[in-house]
C-alpha positions in Angstrom: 0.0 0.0 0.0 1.2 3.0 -1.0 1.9 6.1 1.8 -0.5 7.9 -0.5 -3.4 5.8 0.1 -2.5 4.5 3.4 -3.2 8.5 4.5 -6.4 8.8 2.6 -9.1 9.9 4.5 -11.6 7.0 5.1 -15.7 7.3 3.8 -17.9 5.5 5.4 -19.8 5.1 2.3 -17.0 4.8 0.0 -18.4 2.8 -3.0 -22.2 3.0 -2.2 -24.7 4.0 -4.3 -27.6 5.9 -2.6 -31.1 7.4 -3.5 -32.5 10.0 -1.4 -36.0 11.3 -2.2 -37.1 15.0 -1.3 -33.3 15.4 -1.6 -33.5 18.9 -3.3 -34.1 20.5 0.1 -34.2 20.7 3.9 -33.1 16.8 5.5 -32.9 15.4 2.0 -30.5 18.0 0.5 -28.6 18.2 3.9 -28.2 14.1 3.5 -27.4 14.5 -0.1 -24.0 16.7 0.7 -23.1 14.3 3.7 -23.5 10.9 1.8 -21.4 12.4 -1.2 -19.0 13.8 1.4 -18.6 10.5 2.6 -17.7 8.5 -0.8 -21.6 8.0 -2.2 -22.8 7.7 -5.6 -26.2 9.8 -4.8 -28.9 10.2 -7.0 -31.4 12.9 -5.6 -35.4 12.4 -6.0 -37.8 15.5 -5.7 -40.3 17.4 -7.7 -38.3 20.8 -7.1 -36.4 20.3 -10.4 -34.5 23.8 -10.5 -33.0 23.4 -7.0 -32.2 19.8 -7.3 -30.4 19.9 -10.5 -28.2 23.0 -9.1 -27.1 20.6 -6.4 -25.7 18.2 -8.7 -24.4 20.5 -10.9 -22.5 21.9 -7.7 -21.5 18.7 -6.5 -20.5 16.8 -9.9 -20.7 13.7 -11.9 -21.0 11.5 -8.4 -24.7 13.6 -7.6 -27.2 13.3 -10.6 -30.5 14.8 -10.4 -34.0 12.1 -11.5 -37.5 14.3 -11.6 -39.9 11.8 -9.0 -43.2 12.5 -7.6 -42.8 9.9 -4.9 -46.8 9.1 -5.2 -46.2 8.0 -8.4 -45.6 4.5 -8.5 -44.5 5.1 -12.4 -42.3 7.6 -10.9 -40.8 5.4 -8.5 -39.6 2.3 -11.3 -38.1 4.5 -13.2 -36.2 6.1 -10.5 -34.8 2.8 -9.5 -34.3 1.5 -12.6 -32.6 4.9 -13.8 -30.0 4.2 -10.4 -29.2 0.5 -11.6 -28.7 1.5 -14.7 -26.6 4.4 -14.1 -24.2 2.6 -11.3 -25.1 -1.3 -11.7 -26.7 -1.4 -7.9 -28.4 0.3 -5.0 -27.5 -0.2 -1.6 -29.1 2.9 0.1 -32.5 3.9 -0.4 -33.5 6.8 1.6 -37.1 7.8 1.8 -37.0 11.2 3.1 -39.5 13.2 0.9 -42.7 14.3 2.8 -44.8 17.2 3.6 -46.9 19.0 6.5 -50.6 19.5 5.8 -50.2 22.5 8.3 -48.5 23.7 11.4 -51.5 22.6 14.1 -55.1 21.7 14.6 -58.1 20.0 16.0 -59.3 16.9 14.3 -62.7 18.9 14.5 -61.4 21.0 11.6 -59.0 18.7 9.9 -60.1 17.7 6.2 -59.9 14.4 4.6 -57.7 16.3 2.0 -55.0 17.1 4.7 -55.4 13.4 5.5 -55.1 12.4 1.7 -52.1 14.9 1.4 -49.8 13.3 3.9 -50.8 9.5 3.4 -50.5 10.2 -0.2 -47.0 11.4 -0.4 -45.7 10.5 3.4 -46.7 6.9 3.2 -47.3 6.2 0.1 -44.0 7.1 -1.0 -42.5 5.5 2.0 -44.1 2.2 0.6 -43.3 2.6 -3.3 -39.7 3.6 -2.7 -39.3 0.4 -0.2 -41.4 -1.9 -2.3 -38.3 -1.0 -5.6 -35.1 -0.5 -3.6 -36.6 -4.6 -2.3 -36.7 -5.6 -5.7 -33.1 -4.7 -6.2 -31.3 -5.3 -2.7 -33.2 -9.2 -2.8 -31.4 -9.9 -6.1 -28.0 -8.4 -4.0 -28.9 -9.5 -0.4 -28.0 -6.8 0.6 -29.2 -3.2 1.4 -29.9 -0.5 3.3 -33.4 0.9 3.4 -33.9 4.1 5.8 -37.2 6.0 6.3 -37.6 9.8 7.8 -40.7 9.5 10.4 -40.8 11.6 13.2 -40.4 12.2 17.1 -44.3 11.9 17.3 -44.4 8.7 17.2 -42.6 8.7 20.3 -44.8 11.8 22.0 -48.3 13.0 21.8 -49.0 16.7 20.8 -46.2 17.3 18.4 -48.0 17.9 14.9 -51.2 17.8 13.7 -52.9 14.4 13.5 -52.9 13.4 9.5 -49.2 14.4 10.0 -48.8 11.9 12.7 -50.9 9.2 11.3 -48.6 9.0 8.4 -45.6 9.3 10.1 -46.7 6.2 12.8 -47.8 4.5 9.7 -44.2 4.9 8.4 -42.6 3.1 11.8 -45.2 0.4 11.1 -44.0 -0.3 7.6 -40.7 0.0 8.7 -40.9 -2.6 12.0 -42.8 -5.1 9.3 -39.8 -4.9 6.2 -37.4 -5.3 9.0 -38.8 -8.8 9.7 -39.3 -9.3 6.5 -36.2 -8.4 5.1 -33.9 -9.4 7.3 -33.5 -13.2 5.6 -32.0 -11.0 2.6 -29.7 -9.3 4.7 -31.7 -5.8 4.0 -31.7 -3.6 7.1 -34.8 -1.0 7.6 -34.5 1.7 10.2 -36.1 5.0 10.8 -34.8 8.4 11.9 -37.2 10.5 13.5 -36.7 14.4 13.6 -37.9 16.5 16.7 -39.0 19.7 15.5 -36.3 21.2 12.7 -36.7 23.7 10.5 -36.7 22.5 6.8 -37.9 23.9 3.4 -41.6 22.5 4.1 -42.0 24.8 7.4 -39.4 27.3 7.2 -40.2 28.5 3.2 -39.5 32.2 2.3 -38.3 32.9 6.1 -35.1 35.4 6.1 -32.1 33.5 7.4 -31.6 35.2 10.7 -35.4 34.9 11.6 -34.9 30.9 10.8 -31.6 31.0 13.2 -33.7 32.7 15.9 -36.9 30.1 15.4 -33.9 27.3 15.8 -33.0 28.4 18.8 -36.1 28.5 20.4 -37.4 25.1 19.5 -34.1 23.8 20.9 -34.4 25.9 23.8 -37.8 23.9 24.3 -36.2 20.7 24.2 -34.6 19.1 27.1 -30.8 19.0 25.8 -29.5 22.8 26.1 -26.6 24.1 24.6 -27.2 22.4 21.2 -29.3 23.8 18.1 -30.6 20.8 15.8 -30.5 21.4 12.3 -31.2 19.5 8.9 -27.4 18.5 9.2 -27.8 16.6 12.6 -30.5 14.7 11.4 -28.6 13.9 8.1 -26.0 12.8 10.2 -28.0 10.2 11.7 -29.1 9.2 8.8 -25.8 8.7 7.8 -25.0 6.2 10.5 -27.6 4.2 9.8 -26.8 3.8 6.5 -23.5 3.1 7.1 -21.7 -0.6 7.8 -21.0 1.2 11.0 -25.0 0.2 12.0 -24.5 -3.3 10.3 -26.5 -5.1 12.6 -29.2 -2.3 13.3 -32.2 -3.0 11.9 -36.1 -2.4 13.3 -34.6 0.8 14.7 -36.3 4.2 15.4 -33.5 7.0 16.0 -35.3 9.5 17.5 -33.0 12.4 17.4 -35.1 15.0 19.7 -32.1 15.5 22.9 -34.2 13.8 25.2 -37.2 15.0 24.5 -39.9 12.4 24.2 -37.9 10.4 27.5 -37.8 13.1 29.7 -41.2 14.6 31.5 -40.5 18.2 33.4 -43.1 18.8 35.4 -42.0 17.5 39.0 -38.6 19.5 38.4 -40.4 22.3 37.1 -42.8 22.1 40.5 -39.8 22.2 42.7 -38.3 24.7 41.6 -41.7 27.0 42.3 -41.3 25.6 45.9 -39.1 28.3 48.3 
């Protein structure tokens, strides 16, 4: 071995070939820069053509942009198929993409179109994308198939109940392709996001106004001194997708600081007491 490449750094996804949906923005795009940083093929996913081409035009000929509407089944295939094509395998597929139907609400108001709107592109992309990167990682046995759900499924009264349907329905799917999967050597996992500012919440804020809304849903949380961002989720991601996590599977990462473990009211009572 030469000194050369005896000092190269070392990628933990040196040689992988990834496909992360909703990568244009937000999580997604965040996860797009780490998994190329760390030696992935990546091939984004989204609907958001104009920003998802300028990251692979930023990034180069290892980060190619594919058009997909993630309810599309069509859509879906071809993304896949496009990937194998392009780089002979998959071994990451990342179902990230997903939307809000809006910040809050009582189900005495919510519409079956803000149900349809979540389930149709939170699930049902969830399920297409897994049900294609299957067909490919069974032919290899082997592959890594991650989902973005959400630190509601671990706490009540964080998002609006369509949004949490979708996003338990997602852990579901996920527990049941783990058992499923697991003869193939195809891990599943999820990684769960406490409240983070993305494109789908955060759209057409100014950026100190988006640092300042950060730092106050952080300061919510129970882990102070720390700000989550699109990058530390990404970076959990990242783990999991990595052989670092090779024998995680059936996993939620809820990456909230303690959040959803952690109730405050006795301390918050004693420290009213004189």
């Amino acid at each position: 071995m030469s000194v050369t490449s005896s000092l190269a750094p070392y990628k933990r996804l040196e040689g992988k070939v990834a496909i992360i949906t909703g990568g244009a923005s937000g999580i997604g795009a965040s996860a797009v820069r780490i998994f190329h940083e760390q030696g992935a093929k990546v091939v984004i996913a989204d609907i958001q053509d104009d920003l998802g081409q300028a990251i692979a035009n930023e990034l180069g000929e290892d980060v190619c942009y594919v058009h997909c509407d993630v309810s599309s089944e069509d859509d879906v295939s071809k993304l896949v198929d496009t990937t194998i094509a392009k780089h002979g395998k998959l071994d990451i597929m990342y179902n990230n993409a997903g939307v809000l139907d809006r910040p809050f609400g009582s189900i005495l108001d919510t519409t079956k179109a803000d149900l349809d709107r979540c389930f149709g592109v939170n699930l049902v992309g969830a399920f297409l994308g897994a049900k294609y990167a299957a067909r490919a990682m069974v032919a290899q046995r082997k592959g890594v198939i991650l989902f973005t759900a959400s630190a509601c499924t671990s706490i009540a009264g964080l998002s609006t109940h369509s949004y949490a349907a979708s996003k338990y329905a997602i852990w579901g799917l996920a527990r049941n392709l783990a058992s499923e999967l697991g003869q193939y050597g195809i891990r599943v996992n999820c990684v769960s996001p406490y409240a983070v500012l993305t494109g789908i919440n955060s759209k057409g804020m100014p950026e100190d106004a988006v640092a300042q809304a950060e730092a106050r849903v952080s300061g919510l949380g129970n882990l102070h001194g720390e700000i989550l961002k699109p990058e530390g989720i990404a970076r959990a991601a990242l783990y999991l997708a990595s052989d670092e996590s090779n024998y995680v599977s059936g996993l939620n990462l809820v990456v909230d600081g303690g959040f959803s473990v952690v109730n405050p009211t006795m301390l918050k009572a004693l420290k009213l007491v004189p």
